[in-house]
C-alpha positions as CSV (number, residue, x, y, z in Angstrom):
1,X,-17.5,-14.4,-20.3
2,X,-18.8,-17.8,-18.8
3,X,-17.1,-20.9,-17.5
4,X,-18.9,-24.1,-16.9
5,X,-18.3,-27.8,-16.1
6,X,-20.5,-30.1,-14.3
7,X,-22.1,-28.6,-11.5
8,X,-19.5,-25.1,-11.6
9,X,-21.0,-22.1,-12.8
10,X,-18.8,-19.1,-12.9
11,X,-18.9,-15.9,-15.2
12,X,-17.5,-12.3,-15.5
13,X,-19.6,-9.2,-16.7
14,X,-17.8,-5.7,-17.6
15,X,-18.6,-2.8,-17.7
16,X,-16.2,0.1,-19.3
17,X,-16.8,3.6,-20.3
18,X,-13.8,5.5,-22.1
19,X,-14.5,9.2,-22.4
20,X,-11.6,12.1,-23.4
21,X,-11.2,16.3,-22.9
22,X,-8.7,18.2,-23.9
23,X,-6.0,17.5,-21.5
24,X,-6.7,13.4,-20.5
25,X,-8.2,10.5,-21.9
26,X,-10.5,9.0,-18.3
27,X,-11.9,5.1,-18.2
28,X,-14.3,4.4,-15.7
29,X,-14.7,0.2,-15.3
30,X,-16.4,-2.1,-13.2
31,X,-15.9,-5.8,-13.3
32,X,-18.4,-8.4,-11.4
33,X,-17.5,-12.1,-10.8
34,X,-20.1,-14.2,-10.6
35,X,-20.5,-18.3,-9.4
36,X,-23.4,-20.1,-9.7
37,X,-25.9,-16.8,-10.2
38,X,-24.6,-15.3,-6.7
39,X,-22.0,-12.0,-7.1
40,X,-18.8,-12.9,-5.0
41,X,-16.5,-10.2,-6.2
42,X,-16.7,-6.5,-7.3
43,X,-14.7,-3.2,-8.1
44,X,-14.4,-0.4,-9.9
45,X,-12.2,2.1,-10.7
46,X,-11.6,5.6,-12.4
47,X,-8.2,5.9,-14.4
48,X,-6.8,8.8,-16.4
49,X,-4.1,9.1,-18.5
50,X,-2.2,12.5,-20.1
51,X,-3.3,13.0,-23.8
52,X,0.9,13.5,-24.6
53,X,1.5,14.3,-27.8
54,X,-2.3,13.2,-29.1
């Protein structure tokens, strides 16, 4: 996703990966801010979640 106006520059690229076993459903994502072409923020994470009643 971009923003821009005038002379700002800013954008977000994602990337997620959902996978599943028998017992959980896992997503792995990494977000990355961007302004003006230069990365100024970053994280990822690892999430699981019980497959109840699925």
């Amino acid at each position: 996703m971009c923003f821009r106006r005038r002379d700002w520059d800013a954008r977000v690229r994602t990337s997620t990966k959902s996978t599943r076993d028998a017992e959980e459903f896992h997503v792995n994502a990494t977000p990355d801010a961007y302004e003006g072409g230069r990365r100024v923020a970053s994280r990822t994470w690892n999430e699981s979640v019980p497959r109840d009643a699925l």
